[in-house]
KEMAR-803503 format. One record per residue (C-alpha): chain; x negated, y negated, z. Coordinates in pm, 1 decimal, decimal comma, always signed. Each point is the difference from the previous one (the first is absolute). Layout:
# KEMAR-803503
<A <X Y Z>>,
...
# end
This chain:
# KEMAR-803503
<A <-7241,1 -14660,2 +8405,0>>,
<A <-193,7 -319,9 -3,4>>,
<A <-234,1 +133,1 +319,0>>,
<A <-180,5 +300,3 -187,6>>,
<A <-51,5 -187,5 -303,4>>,
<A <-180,3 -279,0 +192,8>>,
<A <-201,7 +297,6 +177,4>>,
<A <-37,2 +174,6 -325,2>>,
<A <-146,8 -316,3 -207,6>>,
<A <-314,8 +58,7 +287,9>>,
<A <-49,7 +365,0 -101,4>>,
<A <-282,1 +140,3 -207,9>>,
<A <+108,3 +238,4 -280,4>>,
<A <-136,2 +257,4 +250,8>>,
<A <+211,7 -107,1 +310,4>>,
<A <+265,2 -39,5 -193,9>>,
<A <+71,2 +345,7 -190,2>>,
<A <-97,4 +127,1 +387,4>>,
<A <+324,7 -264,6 +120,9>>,
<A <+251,0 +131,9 -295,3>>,
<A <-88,2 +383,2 -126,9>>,
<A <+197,0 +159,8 +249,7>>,
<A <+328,4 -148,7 -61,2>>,
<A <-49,6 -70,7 -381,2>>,
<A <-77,1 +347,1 -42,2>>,
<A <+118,1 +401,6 +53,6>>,
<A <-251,9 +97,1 +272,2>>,
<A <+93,8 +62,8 +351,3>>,
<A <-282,6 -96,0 +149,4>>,
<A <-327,3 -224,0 -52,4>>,
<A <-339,3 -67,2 +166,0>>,
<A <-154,4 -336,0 -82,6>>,
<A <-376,8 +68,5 +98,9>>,
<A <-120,3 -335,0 +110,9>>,
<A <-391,0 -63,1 -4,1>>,
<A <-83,0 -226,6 +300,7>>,
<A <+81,6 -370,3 -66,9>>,
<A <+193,5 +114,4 -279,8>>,
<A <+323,9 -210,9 +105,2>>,
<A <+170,4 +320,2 +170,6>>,
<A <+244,3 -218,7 +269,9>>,
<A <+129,9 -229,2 -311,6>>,
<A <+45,0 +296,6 -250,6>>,
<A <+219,6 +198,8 +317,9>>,
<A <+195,7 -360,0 +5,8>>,
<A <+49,2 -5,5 -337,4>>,
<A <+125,3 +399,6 -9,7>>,
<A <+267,6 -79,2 +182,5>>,
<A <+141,2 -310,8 -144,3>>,
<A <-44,7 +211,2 -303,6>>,
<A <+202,2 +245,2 +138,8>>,
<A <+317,3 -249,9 +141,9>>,
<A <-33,3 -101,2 -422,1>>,
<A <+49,6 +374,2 -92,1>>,
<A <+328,4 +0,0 +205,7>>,
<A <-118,8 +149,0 +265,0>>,
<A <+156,6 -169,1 +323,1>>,
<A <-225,7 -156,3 +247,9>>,
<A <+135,6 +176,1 +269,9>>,
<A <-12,9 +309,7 -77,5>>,
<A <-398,3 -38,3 -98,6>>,
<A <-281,1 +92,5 +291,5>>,
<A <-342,8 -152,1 +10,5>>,
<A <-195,9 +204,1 +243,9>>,
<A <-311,4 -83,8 +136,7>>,
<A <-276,3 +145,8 +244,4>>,
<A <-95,4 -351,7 +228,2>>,
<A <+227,5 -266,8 +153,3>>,
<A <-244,8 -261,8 -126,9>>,
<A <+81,3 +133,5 -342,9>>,
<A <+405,4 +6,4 -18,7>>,
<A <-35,0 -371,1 +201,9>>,
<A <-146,4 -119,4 -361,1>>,
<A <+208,5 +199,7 -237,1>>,
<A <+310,3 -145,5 +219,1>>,
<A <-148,3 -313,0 +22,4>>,
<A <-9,5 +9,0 -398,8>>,
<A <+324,4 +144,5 -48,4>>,
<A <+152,8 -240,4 +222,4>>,
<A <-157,7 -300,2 -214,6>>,
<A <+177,1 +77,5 -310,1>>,
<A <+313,3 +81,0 +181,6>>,
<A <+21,0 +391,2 -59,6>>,
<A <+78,6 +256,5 +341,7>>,
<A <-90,8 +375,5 -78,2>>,
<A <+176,0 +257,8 +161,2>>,
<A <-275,4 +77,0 +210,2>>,
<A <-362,0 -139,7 -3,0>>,
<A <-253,3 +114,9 +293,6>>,
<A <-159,9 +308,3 +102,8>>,
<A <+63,4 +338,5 -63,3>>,
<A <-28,9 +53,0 +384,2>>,
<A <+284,8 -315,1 +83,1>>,
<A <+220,1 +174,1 -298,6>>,
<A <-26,3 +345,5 +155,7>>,
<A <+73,7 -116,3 +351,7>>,
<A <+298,7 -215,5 -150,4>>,
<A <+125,5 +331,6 -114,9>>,
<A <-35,3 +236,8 +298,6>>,
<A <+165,7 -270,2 +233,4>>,
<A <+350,0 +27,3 -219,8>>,
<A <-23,4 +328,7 +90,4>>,
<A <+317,3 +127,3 +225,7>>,
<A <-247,1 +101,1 +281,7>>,
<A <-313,0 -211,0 -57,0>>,
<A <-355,6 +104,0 +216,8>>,
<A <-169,5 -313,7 +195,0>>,
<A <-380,3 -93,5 -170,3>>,
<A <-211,8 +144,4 +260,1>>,
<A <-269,2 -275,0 +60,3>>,
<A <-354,3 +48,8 +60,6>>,
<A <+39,9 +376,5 -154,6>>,
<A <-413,7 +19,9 +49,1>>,
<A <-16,9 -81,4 +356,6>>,
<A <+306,8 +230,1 +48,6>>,
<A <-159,9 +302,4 -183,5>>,
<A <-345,4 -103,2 +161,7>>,
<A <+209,7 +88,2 +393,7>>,
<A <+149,8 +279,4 -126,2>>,
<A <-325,9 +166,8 -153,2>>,
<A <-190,9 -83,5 +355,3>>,
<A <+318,4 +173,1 +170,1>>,
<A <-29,8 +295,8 -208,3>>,
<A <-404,2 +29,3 +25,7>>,
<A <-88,9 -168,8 +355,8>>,
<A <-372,1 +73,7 -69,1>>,
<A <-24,5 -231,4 -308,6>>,
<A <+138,6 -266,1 +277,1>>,
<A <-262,3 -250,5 -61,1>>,
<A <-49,2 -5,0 -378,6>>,
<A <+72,6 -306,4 -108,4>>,
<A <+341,0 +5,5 -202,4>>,
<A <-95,1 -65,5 -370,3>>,
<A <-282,4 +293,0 +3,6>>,
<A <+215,5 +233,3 +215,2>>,
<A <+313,6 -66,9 -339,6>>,
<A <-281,6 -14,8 -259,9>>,
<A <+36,3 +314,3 -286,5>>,
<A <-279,8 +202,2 +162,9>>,
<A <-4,5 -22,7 +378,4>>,
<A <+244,1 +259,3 +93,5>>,
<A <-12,0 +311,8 -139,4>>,
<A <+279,3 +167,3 -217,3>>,
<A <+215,0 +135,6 +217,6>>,
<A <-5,8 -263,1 +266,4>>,
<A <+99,9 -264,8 -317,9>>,
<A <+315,0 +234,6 -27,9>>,
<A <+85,1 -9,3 +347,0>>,
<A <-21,2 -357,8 +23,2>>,
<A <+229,7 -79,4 -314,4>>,
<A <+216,0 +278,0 +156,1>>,
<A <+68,5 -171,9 +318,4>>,
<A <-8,7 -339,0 -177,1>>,
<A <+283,9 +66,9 -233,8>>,
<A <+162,1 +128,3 +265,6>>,
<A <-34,3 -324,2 +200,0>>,
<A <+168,6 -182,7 -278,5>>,
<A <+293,5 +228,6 -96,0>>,
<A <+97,5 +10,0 +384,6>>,
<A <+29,7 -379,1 +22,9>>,
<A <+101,5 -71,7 -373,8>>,
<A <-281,1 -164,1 -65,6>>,
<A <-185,6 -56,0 -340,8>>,
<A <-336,3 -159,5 -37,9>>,
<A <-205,7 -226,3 -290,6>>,
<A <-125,1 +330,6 -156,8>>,
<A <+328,2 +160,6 +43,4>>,
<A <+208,1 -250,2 -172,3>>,
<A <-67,9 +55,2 -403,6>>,
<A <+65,6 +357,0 +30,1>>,
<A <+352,2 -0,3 +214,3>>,
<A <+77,1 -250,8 -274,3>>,
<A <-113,8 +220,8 -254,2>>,
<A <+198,5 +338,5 +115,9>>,
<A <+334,6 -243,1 +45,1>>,
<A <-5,0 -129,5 -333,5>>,
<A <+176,1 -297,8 +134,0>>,
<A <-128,9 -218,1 -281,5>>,
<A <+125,3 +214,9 -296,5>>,
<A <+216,9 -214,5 -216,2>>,
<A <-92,9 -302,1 +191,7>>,
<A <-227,3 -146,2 -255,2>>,
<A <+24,0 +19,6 -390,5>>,
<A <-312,7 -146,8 +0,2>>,
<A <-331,7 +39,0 +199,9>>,
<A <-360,7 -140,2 -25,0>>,
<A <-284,2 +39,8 +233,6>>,
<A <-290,5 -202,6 +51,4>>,
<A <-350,3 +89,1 +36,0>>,
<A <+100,0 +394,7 -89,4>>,
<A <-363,4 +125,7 +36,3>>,
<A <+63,7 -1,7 +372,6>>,
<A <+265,7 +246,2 +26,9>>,
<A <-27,6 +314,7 +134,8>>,
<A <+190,4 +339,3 -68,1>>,
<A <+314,8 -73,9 +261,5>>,
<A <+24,7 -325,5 -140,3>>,
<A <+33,7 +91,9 -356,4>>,
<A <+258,5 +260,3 +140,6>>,
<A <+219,1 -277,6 +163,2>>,
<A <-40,9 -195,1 -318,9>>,
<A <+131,4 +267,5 -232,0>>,
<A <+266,9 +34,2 +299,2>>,
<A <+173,0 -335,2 -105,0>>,
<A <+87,5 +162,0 -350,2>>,
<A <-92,5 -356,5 -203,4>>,
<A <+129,9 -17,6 -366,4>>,
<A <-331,9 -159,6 -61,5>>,
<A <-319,7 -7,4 +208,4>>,
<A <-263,5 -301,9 -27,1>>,
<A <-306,4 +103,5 +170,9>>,
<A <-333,5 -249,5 +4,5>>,
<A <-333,6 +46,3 +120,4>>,
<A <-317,7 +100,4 -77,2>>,
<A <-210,5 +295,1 +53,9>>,
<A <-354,1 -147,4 +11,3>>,
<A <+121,7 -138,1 +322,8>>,
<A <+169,8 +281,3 +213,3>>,
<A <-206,7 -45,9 +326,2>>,
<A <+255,3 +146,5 +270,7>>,
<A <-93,0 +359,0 +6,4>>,
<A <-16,2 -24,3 +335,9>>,
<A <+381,5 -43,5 -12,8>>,
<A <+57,4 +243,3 -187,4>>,
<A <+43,4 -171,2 -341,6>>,
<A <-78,6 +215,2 -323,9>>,
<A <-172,7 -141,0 -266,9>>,
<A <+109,7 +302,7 -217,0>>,
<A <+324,9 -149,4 +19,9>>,
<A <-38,2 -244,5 -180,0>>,
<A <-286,3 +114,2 -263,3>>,
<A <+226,2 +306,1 -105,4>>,
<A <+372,2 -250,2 +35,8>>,
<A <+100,8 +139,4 -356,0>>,
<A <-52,4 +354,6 +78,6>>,
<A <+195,2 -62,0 +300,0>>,
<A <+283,0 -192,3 -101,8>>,
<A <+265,7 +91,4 -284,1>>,
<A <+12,2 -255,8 -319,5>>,
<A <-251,3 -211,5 +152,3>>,
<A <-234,3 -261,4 -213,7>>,
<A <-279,0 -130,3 +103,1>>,
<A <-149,0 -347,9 -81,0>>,
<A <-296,1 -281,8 +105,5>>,
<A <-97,3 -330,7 +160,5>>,
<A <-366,4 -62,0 -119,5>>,
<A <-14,5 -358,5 -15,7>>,
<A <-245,4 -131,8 +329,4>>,
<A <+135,8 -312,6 +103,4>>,
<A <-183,3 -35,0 +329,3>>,
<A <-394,8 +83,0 -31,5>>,
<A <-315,5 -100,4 -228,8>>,
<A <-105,8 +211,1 -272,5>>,
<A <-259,3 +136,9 +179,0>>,
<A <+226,7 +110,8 +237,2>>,
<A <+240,6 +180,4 -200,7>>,
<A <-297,3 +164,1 -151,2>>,
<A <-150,5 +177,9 +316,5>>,
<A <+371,4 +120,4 +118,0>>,
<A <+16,3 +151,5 -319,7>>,
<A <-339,3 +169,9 +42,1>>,
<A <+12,7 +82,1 +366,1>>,
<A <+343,3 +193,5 -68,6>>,
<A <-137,8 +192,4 -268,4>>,
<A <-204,0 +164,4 +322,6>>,
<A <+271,1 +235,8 +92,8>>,
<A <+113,8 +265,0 -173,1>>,
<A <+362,7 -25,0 -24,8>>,
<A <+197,4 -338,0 -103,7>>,
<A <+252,0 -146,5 -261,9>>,
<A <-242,0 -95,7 -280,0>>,
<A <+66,0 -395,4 -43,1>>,
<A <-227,6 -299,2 -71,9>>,
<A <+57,1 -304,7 +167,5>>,
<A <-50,2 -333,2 -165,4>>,
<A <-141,8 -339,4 +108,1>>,
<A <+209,8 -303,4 -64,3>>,
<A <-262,4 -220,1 +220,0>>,
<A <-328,8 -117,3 -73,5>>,
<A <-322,2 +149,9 +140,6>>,
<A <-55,6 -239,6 +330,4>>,
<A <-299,2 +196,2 +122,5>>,
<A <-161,1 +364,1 -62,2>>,
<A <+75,9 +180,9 +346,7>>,
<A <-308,3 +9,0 +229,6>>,
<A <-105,6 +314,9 +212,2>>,
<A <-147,7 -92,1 +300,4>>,
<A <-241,3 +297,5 +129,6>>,
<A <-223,4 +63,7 +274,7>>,
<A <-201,0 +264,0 -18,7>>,
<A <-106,7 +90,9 +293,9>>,
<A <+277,4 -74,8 +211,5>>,
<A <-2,4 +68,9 +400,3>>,
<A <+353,2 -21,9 +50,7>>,
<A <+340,4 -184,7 -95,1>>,
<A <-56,5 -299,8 +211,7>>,
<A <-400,5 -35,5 -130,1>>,
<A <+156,4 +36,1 -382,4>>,
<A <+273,8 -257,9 +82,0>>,
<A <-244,5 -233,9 +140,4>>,
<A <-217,4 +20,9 -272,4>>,
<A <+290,4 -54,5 -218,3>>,
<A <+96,9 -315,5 +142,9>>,
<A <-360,6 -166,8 -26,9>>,
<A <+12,0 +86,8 -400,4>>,
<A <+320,9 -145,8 -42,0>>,
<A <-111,2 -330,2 +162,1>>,
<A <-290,6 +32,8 -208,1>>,
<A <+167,1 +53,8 -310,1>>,
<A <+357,0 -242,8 +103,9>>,
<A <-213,4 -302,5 +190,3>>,
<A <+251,7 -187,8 -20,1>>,
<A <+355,3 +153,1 +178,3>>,
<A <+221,4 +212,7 -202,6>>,
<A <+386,1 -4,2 -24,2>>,
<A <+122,4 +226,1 +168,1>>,
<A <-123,8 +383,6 -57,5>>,
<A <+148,6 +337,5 +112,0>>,
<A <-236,6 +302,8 +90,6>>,
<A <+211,2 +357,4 -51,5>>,
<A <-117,3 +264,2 +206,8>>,
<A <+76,9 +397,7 -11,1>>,
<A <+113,2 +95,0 +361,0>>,
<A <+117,7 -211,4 +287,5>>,
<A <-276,0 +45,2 +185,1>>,
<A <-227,5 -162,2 -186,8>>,
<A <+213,1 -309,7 +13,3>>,
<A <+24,6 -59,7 +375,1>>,
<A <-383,9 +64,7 -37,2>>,
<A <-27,1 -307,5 -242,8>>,
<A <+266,1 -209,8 +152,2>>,
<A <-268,7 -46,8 +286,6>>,
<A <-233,6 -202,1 -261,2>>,
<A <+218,9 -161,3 -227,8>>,
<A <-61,1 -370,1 -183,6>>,
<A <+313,7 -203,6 +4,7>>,
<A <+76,3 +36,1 -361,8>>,
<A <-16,3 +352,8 +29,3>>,
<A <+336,9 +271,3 +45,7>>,
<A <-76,8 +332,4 +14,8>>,
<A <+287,1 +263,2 -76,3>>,
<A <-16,0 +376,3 -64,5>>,
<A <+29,5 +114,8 -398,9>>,
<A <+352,2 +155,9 +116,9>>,
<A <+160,7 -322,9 +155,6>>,
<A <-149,9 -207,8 -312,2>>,
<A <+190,1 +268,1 -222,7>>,
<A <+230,7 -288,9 -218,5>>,
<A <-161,9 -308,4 +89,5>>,
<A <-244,1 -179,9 -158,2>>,
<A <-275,9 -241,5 +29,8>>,
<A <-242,8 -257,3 -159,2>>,
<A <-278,3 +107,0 +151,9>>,
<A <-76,7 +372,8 +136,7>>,
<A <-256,3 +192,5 +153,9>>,
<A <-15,3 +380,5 +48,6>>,
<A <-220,1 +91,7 +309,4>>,
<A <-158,3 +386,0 +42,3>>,
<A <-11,7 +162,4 -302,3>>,
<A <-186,1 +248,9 +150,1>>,
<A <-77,6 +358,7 +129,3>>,
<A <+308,3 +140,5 +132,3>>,
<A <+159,6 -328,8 +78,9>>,
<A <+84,5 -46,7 -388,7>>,
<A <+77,3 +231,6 -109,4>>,
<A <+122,4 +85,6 +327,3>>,
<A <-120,1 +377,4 +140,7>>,
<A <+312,0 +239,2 -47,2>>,
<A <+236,5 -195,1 -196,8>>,
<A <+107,5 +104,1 -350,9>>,
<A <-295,0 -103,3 -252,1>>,
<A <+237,9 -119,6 -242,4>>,
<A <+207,7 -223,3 +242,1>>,
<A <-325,4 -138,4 +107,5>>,
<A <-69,6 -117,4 -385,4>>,
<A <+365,2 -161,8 -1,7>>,
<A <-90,5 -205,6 +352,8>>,
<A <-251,8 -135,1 -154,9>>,
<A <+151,4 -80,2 -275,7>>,
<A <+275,3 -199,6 +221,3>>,
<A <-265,4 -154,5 +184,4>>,
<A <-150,3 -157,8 -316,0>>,
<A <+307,8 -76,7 -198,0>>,
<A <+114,5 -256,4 +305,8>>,
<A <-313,6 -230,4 -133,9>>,
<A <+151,6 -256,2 -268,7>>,
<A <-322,6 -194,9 -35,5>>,
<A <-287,2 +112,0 +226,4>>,
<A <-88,2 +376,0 +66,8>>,
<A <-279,2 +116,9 +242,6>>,
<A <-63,6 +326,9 +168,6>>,
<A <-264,0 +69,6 +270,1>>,
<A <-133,6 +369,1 +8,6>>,
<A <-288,1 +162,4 +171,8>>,
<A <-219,3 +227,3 +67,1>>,
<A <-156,8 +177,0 +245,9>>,
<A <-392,0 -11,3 -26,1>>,
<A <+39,7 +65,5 -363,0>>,
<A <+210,3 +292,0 +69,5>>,
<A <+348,0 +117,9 -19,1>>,
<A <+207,6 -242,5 -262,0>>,
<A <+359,6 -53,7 -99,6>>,
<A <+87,3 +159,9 -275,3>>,
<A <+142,6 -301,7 -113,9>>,
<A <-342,2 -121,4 -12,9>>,
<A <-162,1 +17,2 -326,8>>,
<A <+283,9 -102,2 -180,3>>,
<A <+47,3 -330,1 +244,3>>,
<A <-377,8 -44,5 -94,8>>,
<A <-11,6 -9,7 -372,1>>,
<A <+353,8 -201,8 -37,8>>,
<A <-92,5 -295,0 +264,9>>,
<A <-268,8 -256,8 +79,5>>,
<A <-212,8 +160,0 +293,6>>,
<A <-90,3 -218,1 +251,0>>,
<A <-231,8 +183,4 +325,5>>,
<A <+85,9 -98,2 +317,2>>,
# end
């Protein structure tokens, strides 16, 4: 009893409504949208404390997750005030845990895309040398030959019993092996589920279901997570309330400001307003070259303003880039006090000082991705950045500009490079 009150006394008015609604209350289900550095881990901490005071029994609650690194630190923070869920990890480790009690259990195939990648060059011996990742990308083989492949691939697996990553939520799902397992459920980081997913949740037939996230930050499209999810939860979901973490505990003011402009550039979200607790350190600064040459030339250039503007050496300062690519291309050059990490493996980490290189023409946005997704990446990148914020755009002999652009220009300090 002692442990949530000493987690509680911590808790804004905010974070803790989020940490006690559900259980105090008569709705089935809530969704606690939680505004970057809003205090989302401690509040999910707090919810289920909350819950063990409600009576509901701590092993028969489920904290599910979508990283390892994630359920490590809600574990970790269970552990320290002595508290064991029923289950805490991934939805992925849950649904595995399930289809190996089953009587007859199918071995995890691994290395499913190598294995698909033989069987597609077995199938069509003239797309032999195509390297494996274009030859499995969406729009390399034609309709037909798509269906043959996932014809003889299924195949493959239900001959040898066999199940792989992709595989694993819906078997779980169809089984229902969960149902009745859990009176109590809550999911972490909810914008990031995708249509199977919320399936397999609803599969586990919860009493109550705590979901968290935020929708201004859903950037895994590419794996097939649906924002809609999340910005339509109460349509979706029965009884459900909805509520808010606004309070910014991790950037300056000037920060919190440009997320909350930059968002407003797509043209679907959960309206919110996010709220700086910490003082204005420095207005961000938009580093620009105008007539840039290429990547490398831009990144030089960068590097001789920043000494020029930082003579003496700066703690240590993290550049976020859009696409892998472009990292291994600035890895080559790199100060010492430098890291360079895509947006997408920065996603829930945070730093003092941070840098967002290529806003730009096709790069960022990036050409052929979902124009609102591309808003909410940047609007991940730049909500990493506690104290310092810089971006470094270009353009190409005056010509062909971000979109991102103008708005970068009138809310930061330009420096030309």
């Amino acid at each position: 009893m002692g442990a949530f009150y000493d987690i509680g006394a911590a808790l804004n008015k905010e974070q803790l409504l989020a940490a006690t609604a559900l259980w105090q209350g008569d709705a089935d289900a809530l969704q606690v949208i939680a505004g970057a550095g809003s205090g989302k881990t401690t509040t999910l901490v707090a919810a289920v404390f909350a819950a063990v005071e409600a009576g509901y029994k701590p092993e028969r609650i489920a904290v599910i997750t979508f990283s390892r690194r994630a359920a490590h630190e809600l574990n970790e923070r269970f552990a320290a005030k002595q508290l064991a869920p029923g289950y805490c990890g991934t939805m992925h480790a849950l649904a595995w845990k399930f289809i190996r009690a089953e009587e007859n259990p199918p071995r995890l195939l691994l290395n499913a895309e190598k294995e698909r990648g033989r069987m597609a060059r077995e199938l069509f011996p003239e797309f032999g040398h195509i390297p494996e990742q274009i030859l499995l990308s969406g729009d390399f083989l034609d309709t037909d030959q798509r269906e043959k492949l996932a014809h003889a691939y299924a195949g493959l697996l239900s001959r040898e019993n066999k199940i792989d990553f992709d595989g694993m939520i819906t078997r779980a799902t169809q089984a229902e092996p969960g149902n009745g397992k859990f009176d109590a459920v809550l999911v972490d980081e909810f914008q990031d589920t995708s249509p199977d997913q919320v399936a397999f949740i609803r599969s586990l037939r919860a009493q109550k279901l705590f979901v968290v996230g935020d929708d201004w930050q859903s950037i895994y499209r590419f794996r097939g997570a649906d924002v809609a999810i999340t910005q339509n939860f109460l349509r979706h979901f029965d009884n459900a309330r909805r509520v808010y973490l606004v309070q910014n505990y991790r950037s300056g003011k000037p920060i919190v400001k440009l997320g909350n402009r930059v968002i407003r550039s797509s043209r679907v979200y959960v309206k919110k307003e996010l709220k700086a607790t910490r003082p204005a350190y420095s207005k961000p600064t938009l580093f620009f070259a105008a007539e840039a040459v290429s990547p490398e030339n831009v990144w030089a250039g960068f590097l001789v303003a920043w000494r020029r503007k930082f003579p003496e050496p700066q703690e240590k300062t993290t550049v976020l880039v859009r696409t892998n690519a472009i990292r291994l291309l600035l890895e080559k050059n790199k100060p010492d006090n430098f890291e360079i990490l895509t947006i997408h493996k920065s996603k829930g980490l945070e730093f003092d000082n941070a840098v967002v290189f290529g806003v730009a023409e096709h790069l960022l946005p990036h050409r052929g991705n979902d124009a609102d997704e591309e808003v909410r990446i940047l609007y991940v990148a730049l909500t990493r950045a506690k104290r310092f914020l810089g971006f470094v755009a270009w353009e190409k002999n005056g010509q062909g500009r971000s979109v991102f652009l103008p708005l970068l220009m009138r809310e930061c300090r330009l420096v030309y490079i």
